[in-house]
Each structure stands twice: as structure tokens, then as C-alpha cells.
C-alpha positions as CSV (number, residue, x, y, z in Angstrom):
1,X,33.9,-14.1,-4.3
2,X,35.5,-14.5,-0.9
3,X,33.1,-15.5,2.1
4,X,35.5,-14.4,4.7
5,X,35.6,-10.8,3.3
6,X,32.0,-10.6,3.0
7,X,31.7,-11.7,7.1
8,X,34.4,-9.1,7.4
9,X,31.9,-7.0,6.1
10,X,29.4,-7.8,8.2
11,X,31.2,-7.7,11.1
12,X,32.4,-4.5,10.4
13,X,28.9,-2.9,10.0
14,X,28.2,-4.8,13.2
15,X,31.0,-3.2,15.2
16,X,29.6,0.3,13.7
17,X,26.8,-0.1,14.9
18,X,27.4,-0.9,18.1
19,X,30.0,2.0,18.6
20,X,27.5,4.6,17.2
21,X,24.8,3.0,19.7
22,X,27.3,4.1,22.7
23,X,26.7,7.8,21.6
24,X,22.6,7.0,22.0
25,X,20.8,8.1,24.5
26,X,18.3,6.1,26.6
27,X,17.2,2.3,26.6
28,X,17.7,2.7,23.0
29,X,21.3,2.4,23.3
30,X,20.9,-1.1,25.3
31,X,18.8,-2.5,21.8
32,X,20.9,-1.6,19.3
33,X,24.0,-3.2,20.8
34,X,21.9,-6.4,21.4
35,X,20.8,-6.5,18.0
36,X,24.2,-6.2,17.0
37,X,25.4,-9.1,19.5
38,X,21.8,-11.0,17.8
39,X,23.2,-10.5,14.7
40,X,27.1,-11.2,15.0
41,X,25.7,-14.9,16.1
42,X,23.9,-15.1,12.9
43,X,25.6,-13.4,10.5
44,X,29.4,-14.1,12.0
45,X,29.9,-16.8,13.9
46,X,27.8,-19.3,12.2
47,X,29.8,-18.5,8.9
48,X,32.8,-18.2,10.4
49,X,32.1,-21.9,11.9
50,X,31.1,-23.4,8.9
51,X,33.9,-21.8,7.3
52,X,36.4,-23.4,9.3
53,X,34.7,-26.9,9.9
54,X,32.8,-27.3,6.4
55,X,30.5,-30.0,8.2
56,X,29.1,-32.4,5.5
57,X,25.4,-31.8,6.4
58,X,23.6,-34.8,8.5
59,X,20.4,-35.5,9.7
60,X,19.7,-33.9,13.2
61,X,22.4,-30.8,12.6
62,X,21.0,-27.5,11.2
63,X,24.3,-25.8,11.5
64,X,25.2,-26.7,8.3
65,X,22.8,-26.3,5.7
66,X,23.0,-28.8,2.2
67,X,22.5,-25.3,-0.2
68,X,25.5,-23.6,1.3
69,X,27.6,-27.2,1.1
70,X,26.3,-27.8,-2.6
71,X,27.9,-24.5,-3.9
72,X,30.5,-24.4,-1.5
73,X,30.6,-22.8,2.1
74,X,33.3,-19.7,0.6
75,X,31.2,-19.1,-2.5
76,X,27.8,-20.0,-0.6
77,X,28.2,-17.8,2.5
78,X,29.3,-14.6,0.0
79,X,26.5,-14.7,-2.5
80,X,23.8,-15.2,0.6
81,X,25.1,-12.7,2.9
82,X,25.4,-10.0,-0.1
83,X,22.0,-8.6,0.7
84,X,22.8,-9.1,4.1
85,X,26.0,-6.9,4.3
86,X,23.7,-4.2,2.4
87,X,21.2,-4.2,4.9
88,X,23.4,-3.8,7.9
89,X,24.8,-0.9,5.9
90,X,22.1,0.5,5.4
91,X,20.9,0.1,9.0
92,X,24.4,1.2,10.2
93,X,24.2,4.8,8.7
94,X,21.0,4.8,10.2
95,X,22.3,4.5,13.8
96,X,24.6,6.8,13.2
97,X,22.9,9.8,11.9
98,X,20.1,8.8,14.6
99,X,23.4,9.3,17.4
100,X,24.6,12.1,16.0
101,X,20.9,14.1,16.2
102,X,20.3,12.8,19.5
103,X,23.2,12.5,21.1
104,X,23.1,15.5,23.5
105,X,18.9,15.4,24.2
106,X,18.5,14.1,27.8
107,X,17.2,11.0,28.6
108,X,13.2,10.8,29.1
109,X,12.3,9.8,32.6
110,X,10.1,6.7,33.1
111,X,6.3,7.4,34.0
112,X,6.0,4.4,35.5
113,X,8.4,4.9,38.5
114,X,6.0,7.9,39.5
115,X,3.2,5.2,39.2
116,X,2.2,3.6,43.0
117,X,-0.2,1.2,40.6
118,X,2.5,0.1,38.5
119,X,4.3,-2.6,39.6
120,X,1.1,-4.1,41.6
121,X,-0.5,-4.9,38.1
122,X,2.4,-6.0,36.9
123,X,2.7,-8.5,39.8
124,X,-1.1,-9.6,39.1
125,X,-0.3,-10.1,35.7
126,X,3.1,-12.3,36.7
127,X,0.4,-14.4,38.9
128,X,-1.7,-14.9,36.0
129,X,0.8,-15.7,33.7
130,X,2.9,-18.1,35.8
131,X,-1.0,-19.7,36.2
132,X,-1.4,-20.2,32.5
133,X,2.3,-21.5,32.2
134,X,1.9,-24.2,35.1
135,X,-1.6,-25.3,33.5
136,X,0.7,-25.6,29.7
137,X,3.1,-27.3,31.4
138,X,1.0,-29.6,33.1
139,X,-1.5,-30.4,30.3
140,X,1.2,-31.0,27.8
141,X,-0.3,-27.9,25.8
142,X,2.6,-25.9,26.2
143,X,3.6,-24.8,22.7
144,X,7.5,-24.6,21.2
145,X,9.5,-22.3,19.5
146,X,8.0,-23.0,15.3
147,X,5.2,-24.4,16.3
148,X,2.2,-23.3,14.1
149,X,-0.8,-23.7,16.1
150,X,-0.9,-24.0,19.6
151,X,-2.6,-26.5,21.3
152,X,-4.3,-24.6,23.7
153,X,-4.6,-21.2,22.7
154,X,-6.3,-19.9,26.0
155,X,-3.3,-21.4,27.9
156,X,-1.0,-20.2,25.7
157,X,-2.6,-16.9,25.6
158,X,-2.6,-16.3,29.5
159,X,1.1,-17.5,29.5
160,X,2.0,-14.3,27.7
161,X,1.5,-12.2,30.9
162,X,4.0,-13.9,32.9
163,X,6.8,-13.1,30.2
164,X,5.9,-9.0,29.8
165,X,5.5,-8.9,34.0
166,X,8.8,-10.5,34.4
167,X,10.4,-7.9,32.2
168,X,8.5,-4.9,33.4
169,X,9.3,-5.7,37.1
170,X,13.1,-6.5,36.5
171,X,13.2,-3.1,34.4
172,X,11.1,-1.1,37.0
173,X,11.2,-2.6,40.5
174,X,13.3,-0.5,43.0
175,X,13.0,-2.2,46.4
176,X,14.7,-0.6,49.0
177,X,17.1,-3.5,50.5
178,X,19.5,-4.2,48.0
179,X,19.4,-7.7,48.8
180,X,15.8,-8.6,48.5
181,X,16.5,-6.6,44.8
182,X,19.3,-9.3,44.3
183,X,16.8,-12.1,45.3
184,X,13.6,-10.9,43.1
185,X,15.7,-10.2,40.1
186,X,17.3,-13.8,40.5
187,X,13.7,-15.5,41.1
188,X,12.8,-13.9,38.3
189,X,15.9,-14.8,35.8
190,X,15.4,-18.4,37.0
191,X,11.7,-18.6,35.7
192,X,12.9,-17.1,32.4
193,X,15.8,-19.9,31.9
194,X,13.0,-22.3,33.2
195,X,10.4,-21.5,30.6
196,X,13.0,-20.9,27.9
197,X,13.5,-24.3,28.1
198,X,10.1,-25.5,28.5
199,X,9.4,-23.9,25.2
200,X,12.9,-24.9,23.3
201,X,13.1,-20.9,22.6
202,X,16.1,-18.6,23.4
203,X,13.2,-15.7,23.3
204,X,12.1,-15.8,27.0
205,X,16.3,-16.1,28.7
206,X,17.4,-13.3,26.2
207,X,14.4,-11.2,27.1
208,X,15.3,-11.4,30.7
209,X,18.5,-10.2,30.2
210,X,17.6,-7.7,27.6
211,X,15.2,-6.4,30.7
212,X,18.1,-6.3,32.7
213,X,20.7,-4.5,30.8
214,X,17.6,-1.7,30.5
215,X,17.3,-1.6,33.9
216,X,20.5,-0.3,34.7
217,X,21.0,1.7,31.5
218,X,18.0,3.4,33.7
219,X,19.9,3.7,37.0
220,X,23.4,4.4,35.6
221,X,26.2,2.0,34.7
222,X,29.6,0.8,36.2
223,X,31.9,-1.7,36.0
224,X,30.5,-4.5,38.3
225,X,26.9,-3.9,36.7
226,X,28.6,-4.4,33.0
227,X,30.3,-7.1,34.2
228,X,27.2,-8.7,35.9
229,X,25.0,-8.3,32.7
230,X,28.0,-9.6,30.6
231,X,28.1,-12.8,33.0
232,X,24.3,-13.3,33.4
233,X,24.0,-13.3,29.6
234,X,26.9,-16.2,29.5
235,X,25.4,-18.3,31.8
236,X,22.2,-18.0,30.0
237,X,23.7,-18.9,27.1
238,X,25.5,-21.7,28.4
239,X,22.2,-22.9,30.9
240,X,20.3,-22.8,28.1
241,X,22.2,-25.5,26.5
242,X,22.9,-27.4,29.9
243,X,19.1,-27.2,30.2
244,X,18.2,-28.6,27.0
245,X,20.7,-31.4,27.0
246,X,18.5,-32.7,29.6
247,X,15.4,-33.6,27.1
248,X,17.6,-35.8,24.8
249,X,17.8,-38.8,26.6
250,X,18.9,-42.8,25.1
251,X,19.4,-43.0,21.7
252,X,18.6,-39.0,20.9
253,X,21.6,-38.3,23.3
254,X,24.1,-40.6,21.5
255,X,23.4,-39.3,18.3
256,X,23.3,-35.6,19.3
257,X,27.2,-36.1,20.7
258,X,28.4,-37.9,17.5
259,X,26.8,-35.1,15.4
260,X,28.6,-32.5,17.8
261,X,31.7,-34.5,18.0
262,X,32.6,-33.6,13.9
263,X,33.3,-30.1,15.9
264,X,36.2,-28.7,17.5
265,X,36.1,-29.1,21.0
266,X,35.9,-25.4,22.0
267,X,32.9,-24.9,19.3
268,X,30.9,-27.7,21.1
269,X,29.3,-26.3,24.5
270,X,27.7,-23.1,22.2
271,X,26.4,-25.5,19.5
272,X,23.0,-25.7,21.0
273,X,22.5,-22.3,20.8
274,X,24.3,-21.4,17.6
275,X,21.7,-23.8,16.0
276,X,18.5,-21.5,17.1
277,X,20.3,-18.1,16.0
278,X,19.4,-19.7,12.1
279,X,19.1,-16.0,10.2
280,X,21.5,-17.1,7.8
281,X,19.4,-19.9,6.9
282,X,16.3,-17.5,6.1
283,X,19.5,-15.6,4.1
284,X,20.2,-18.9,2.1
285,X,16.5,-18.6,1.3
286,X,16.4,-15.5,0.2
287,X,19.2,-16.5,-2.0
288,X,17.9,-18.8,-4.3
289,X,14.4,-17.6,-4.1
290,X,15.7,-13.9,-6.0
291,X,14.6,-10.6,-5.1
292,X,11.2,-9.6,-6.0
293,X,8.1,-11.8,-7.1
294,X,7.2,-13.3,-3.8
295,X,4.2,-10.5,-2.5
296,X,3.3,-7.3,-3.9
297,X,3.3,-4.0,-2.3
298,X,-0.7,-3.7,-2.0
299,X,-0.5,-7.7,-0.6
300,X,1.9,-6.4,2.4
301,X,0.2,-3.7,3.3
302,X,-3.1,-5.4,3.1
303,X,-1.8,-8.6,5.0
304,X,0.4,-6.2,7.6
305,X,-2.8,-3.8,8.3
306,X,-5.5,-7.2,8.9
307,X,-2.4,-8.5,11.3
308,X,-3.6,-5.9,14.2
309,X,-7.2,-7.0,14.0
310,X,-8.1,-10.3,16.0
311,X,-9.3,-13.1,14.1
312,X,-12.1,-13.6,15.7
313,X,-13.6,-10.3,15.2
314,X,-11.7,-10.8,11.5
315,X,-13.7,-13.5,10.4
316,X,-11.0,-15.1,8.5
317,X,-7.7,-16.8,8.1
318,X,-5.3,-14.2,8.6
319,X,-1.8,-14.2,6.8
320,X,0.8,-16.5,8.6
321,X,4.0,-14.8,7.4
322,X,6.6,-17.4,9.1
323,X,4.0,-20.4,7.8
324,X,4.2,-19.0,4.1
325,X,8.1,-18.1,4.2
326,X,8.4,-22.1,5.4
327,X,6.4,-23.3,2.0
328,X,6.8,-20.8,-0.2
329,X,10.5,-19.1,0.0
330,X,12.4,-22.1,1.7
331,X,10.0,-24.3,-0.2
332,X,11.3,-23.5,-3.4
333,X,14.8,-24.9,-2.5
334,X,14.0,-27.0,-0.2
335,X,11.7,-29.3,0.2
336,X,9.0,-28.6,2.8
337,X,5.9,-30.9,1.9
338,X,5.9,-33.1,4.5
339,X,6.9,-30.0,7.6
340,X,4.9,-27.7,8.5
341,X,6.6,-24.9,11.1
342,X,7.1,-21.2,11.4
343,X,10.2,-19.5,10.5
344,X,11.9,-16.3,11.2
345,X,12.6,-14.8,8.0
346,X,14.4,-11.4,9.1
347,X,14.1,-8.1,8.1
348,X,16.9,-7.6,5.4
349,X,16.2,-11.1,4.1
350,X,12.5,-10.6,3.8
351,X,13.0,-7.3,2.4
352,X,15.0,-8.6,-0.5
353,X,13.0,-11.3,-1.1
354,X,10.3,-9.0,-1.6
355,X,12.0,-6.2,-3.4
356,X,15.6,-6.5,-4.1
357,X,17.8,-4.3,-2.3
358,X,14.8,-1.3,-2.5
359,X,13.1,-3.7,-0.1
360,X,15.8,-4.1,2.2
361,X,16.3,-0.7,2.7
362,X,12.7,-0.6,3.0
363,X,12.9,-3.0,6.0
364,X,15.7,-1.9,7.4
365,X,13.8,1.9,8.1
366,X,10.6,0.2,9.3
367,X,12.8,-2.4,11.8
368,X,14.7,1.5,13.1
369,X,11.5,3.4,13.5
370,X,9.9,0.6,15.6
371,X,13.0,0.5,17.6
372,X,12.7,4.2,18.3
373,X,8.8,3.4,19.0
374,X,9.4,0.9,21.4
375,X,12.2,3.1,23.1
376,X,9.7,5.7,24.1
377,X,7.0,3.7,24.4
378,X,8.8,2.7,28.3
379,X,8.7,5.9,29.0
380,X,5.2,6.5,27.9
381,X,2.4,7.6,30.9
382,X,-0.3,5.3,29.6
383,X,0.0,1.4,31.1
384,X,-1.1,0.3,27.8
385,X,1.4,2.0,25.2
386,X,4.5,0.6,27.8
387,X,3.1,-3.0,27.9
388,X,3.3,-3.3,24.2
389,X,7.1,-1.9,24.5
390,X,7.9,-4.4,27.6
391,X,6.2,-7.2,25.1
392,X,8.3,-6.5,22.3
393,X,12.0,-6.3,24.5
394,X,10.7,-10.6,25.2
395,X,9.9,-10.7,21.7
396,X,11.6,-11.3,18.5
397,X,10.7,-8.8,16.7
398,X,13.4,-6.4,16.2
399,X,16.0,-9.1,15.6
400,X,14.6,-11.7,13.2
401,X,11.5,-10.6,12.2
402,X,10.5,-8.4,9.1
403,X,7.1,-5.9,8.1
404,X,5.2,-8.8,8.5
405,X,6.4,-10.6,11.4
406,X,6.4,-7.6,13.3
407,X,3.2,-6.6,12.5
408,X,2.1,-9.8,13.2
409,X,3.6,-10.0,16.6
410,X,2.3,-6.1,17.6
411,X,-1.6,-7.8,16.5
412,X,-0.8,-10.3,19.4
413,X,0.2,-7.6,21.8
414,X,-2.2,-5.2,21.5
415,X,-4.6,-8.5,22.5
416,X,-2.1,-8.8,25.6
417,X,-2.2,-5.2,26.1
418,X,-5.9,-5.0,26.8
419,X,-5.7,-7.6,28.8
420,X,-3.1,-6.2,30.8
421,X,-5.1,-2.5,30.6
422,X,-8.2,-4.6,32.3
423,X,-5.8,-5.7,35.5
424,X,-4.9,-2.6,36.0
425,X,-7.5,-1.4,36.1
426,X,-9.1,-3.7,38.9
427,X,-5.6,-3.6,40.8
428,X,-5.7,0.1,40.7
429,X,-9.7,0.2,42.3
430,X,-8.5,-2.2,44.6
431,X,-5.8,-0.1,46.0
432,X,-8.3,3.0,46.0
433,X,-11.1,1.4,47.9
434,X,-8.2,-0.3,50.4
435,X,-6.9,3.4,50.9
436,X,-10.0,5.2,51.6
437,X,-10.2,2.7,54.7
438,X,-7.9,4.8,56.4
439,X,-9.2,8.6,56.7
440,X,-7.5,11.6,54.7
441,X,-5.4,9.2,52.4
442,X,-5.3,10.5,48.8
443,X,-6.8,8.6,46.3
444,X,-4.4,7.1,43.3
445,X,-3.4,8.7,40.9
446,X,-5.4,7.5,37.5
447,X,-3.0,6.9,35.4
448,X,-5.1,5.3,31.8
């Protein structure tokens, strides 16, 4: 069993599925081929570093993990990506059959550009969200990428906001002046790298520029706009790890460069970032946790279906999927009794954890249909039903999260999304009581 042929594999499902995404129409085209990039960084380079390196593992470096070293990184990486290679299969031939059906339907305008409320509320809600950030930040409450619990769920809470306006006014502003455009989008790039690294999480940076690859997949493509996405993401990438490298100060700092320094020098700047794309750890748990025996059917449904209620009208504890993957999958080869964090388990490794390669292809169908959900959902006329698709392009969820995770994480939105509903609804009487001050102006049109 050969580990470089299985990545071959992967990559080569990867690569499909980013050529059939070309032939998509629509924002979904811009999603797939990220969630083929999200992957490749997983799934590909990760092995392929381990592969060449073979790090002995040390305290302070996830990159390699003591499983994979134990049975050997050619053997290791083969038998934990086997599942994985199925799944992106699996996924692949449903991209394709998904481009070949919709490959000549026209693209669905976006409501919201018809919307003169739109981007107001969404610039209310960036107010209120950069409000609840500064008062994290400030108060130390200001929670971190695995974190369990927050420490201040109300701050936390109104932080959310800032994140979905930021996307939604990068995706749907259209000043006039070009340059002001060029200044906004910037401002608003900036405080996504900023918080990204406030919270030690890739997810807000890679939202950003997820929002901004949509964006012009909206108002047509060339070759500077490619190249300016392609750039953007790079510097992200690497800003991300210049930003970080500011928080390890002293001792942390000296024995963060002689971990990195067992890696070849070219390998080194991307090393901070390589260690937070960690699917193939989650894979490693899947693999010696076996398929099947973890949840049963009637369990997910039950715990995905009390995942959109809010707990406090709930009345319980409700299901903490990345919590329970943490103790109970990873637990059982690793062990976990004195950590307590959240994990991303991803879809085709939760899948076959839960049942075998059925339950990959299981996940693999649910993870497509909520991307073609959230593709139409930005098109959608109801401020709502596009908030909860602008909250899941900063999210996760279609890239490392399964059924429950993502059911999870949609529970959480619709929250955000009433909350969002209620702003608009007070920006959008504000502008009609403003505009019958001057006479024969029409009133706005209602648009929930």
C-alpha cells in the first residue's frame, strides 16, 4: 500500500473537481474550486510534506501526528486517506453530473442589488459587530478557533454580525468610483486578517476572500481580477502567518523556530497555516476508530434536528459534535483526558466513522445539496434566507464540517439571522420615514 498513489488519488479527484466546477454556473462555481483548494491543503500537501520530511513528532508541532509515524507515514497516510479518496469520488461525480445538467441554465440575478435597504442593514450590522468585536477584544473575552465555551457569549454573539456584513458588502457593494470600491473592499480585507488573527482562525481571512472571488464571479471575470483574487488569497495566507508569529514571543518563539527548522527551508513560511488545515488528522481518527459503532441513525437525526433549536428555549444540553469527536473518536487513540477543545471532523471522515463508506457517501450528498442551498440562497429575495448563505461563505461548514457540524453551525445562524431580520427592519423604517420628509418620494420597497 503506497501513500503517494493514494494522494495521487486524491489529487486527482481534486483536479476533477475543480475542472467540472469551471462548467458550473453561478457563485456555485467559485465554492467548489475553493473546496477543492481547502482540500488539496488537507488531503495533499500535508501528506505530501510528511512524506518527504517524516518529522519525528514533538511537542508543539501538529504537523506530524505520532499514529501516522507509529505505522509509518507511506503505510499510515494510505490506509487513512482510503475513505478519503472514496469520498472525493464520490463527491467528484457529483460535480460533474450537477455541471453537465446545469451547465447551459443562466445565472440567477441577485435580489439584493435591486434592494435600496440592502446594503444599509448590512452596514448597521458591520457597526454592531465590529462593536461586539472591540468589546471581545478588549475584555479578553474574545474566544479562539477550538475553544468550547466562550467566555462571553453575548460578546461573542454580537461579534458574528461584523463577519456576515463584511462578506455581504464585499459581495454586493457597487459604488460608483472605482477607487473608493478599491478602498472599502481593502478596509474591509484588513479587519478580516485582523480578527482572523485575534481569534487564531483561518475562517474569517478565507471568508473574505471567498466573498471576494463571489463578487466578481457576479460582475464577470478577467485576467487582472483572477490574478488579484489569486494574489489577495497569497498574501492572506502568508499575513496570516506573519500576523501570528507576532503572539509567540521569548521562549515560545525560540522553540517554535527549532520545531520549524527540522523543515526544508521553502516548506517553512506556510507551516503556520498548513498546521490549521488538520482534516487528515480527523482522517487518522477515523482510521483507527473503524467505520460504524460511533452514533446511530435515529441519534443523528435526533441530535442534527434539536441543533436548529436554541438552547435556551431547548431546555437542555444540546449535542456538541466537535466536543464528542475530541473524546470519543480521537479519544480512543489518543489520549484526550486532560484537553478539552472542539474539532473539525469532516464530512467524509465523519461519514465513515458513522457508517462505513454508506456513510460517506451519505455525507458527501448532504455536504452537495447544502452547497447548492447556499448558492441560491444569495440570490434569494428574502434578507433572511441570504444572511444565512453570506454566514455560511465565513463559515466552515462546507469544507471541514459533516451532518452534524453543519447542522450545528445553520442552528447558530438562524439565531444571527433573526437578528439580522430585526435591523433590517428598523434600518428599512428609518429610510421610509427619512423619505417621506421630502414630498412625492416613493416609499421602499418591503422586501421581508
Amino acid at each position: 500500500m503506497n501513500g503517494s498513489a493514494t494522494v495521487a488519488g486524491v489529487a486527482a479527484a481534486l483536479l476533477v473537481i475543480a475542472v467540472a466546477a469551471l462548467w458550473v454556473p453561478g457563485v456555485a462555481r467559485v465554492f467548489l474550486i475553493a473546496q477543492a483548494v481547502f482540500w488539496s491543503l488537507s488531503y495533499v500537501a500535508r501528506p505530501l510534506v510528511l512524506l518527504a520530511v517524516r518529522p519525528e513528532p514533538h511537542f508543539g508541532d501538529n504537523v506530524p501526528d505520532p499514529r501516522l509515524a507509529e505505522l509509518g507515514y507511506d503505510r499510515g497516510i494510505a490506509l487513512a486517506l482510503q475513505h478519503v479518496v472514496f469520498g472525493l469520488w464520490v463527491y467528484a461525480a457529483l460535480v460533474v453530473a450537477y455541471a453537465i445538467w446545469a451547465h447551459r441554465r443562466p445565472q440567477r440575478r441577485a435580489a439584493a442589488l435591486d434592494d435600496p435597504d440592502f446594503v444599509p442593514a448590512l452596514v448597521a450590522l458591520y457597526v454592531l459587530g465590529m462593536l461586539g468585536r472591540a468589546a471581545g477584544t478588549a475584555s479578553g473575552s474574545a474566544g479562539t478557533a477550538g475553544e468550547v465555551d466562550s467566555a462571553n457569549p453575548m460578546l461573542a454573539f454580537l461579534a458574528v454580525p461584523a463577519s456576515i456584513a463584511a462578506i455581504g458588502l464585499i459581495i454586493f457593494l457597487r459604488p460608483p468610483d472605482p477607487r473608493r470600491t478599491a478602498v472599502i473592499l481593502g478596509a474591509l480585507l484588513v479587519g478580516e486578517l485582523w480578527w482572523s488573527s485575534v481569534v487564531q482562525s483561518k475562517t474569517p481571512i478565507l471568508g473574505a476572500a471567498l466573498a471576494l472571488a463571489i463578487r466578481f464571479s457576479m460582475i464577470g471575470w478577467n485576467r487582472r481580477t483572477a490574478l488579484g483574487v489569486a494574489g489577495i488569497g497569497v498574501l492572506g495566507v502568508v499575513g496570516f502567518g506573519w500576523l501570528q508569529s507576532f503572539k509567540s514571543t521569548g521562549t515560545a518563539a525560540r522553540d517554535a523556530a527549532s520545531v520549524d527548522a527540522i523543515y526544508p527551508a521553502n516548506v517553512q513560511p506556510f507551516l503556520s497555516i498548513l498546521r490549521r488545515f488538520d482534516l487528515l488528522e480527523a482522517a487518522t481518527d477515523a482510521l483507527f476508530y473503524g467505520p460504524g459503532g460511533w452514533l446511530t441513525p435515529s441519534e443523528v437525526a435526533q441530535h442534527a434536528s434539536l441543533s436548529l433549536i436554541p438552547a435556551p428555549l431547548l431546555g437542555l444540553e444540546k449535542f456538541q459534535s466537535g466536543t464528542a469527536w475530541a473524546d470519543e473518536v480521537r479519544g480512543a487513540s489518543v489520549d484526550m483526558s486532560t484537553v478539552t477543545v472542539s474539532l473539525a471532523e469532516g464530512n467524509f471522515n465523519e461519514g465513515y466513522v458513522l457508517g462505513g463508506y454508506l456513510g460517506v457517501v451519505v455525507c458527501a450528498v448532504f455536504t452537495f445539496a447544502l452547497l447548492l442551498a447556499w448558492s441560491y440562497s444569495l440570490s434569494s429575495r428574502w434578507f433572511p434566507v441570504v444572511v444565512l448563505g453570506l454566514a455560511i461563505t465565513g463559515a466552515s461548514t462546507l469544507f471541514e464540517r459533516g451532518i452534524l457540524g453543519s447542522m450545528e453551525n445553520l442552528g447558530k445562524f438562524v439565531q444571527t439571522a433573526v437578528l439580522a431580520w430585526l435591523v433590517y427592519l428598523v434600518v428599512e423604517e428609518f429610510r421610509r420615514t427619512e423619505s417621506c420628509v421630502v414630498p412625492g418620494e416613493m416609499e421602499s420597497q418591503r422586501w421581508v
